[in-house]
N, C-alpha and C positions, 0 to 999 in steps of 0.2 A: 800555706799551712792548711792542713788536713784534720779538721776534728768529727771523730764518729763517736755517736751517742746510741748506746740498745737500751731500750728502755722494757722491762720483762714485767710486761701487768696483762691483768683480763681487758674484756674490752668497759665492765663493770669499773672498774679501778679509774682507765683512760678516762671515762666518763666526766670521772666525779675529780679526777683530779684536774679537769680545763672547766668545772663548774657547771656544763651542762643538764639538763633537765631530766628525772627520769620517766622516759616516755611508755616504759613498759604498760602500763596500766591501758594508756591509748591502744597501740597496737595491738593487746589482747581483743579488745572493742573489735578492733576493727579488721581483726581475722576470725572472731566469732561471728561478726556479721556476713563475712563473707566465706566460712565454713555454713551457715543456715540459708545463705542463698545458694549456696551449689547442691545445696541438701532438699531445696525446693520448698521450705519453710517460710520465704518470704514472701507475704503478700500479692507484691507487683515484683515480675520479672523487670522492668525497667529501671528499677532501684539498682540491680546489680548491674545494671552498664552506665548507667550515672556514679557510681560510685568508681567504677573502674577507669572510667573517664578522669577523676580526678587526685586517681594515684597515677594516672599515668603522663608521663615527663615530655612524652613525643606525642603528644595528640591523637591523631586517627590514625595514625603508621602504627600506636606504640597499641589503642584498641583493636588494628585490624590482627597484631601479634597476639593480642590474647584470645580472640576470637577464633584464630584460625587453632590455638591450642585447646581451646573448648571441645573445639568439634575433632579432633584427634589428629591434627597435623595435616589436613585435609588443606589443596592446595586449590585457587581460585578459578 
């Protein structure tokens, strides 16, 4: 037996109907902060590769990926 379910909501809707959190409030945080470092607003340049470090899932593969897109696809 074969049963298919569509289920037609936003991703707002999905959210809120498996109870999870809403995290927009963070994420605005934390693409302001990282809109004011690429804008060269932040203090210590270090911040924004500490920060990037810990959005990123694959470690120094996943920094050496954004690093090489910083610098405009420029290859090693």
């Amino acid at each position: 037996m074969k049963i298919n379910v569509e289920v037609d909501c936003t991703p707002e809707e999905a959210r809120r109907a498996i109870g999870l959190p809403d995290l927009t409030p963070i994420h605005d945080k934390y693409v302001e902060a990282l809109m004011g470092a690429m804008d060269g607003n932040m203090v210590k340049p270090e911040l924004l590769e500490t920060m990037m470090k810990s959005w990123m899932p694959m470690g120094d593969a996943g920094m050496q990926f954004w690093r090489k897109m910083f610098e405009g696809g420029k290859s090693e």
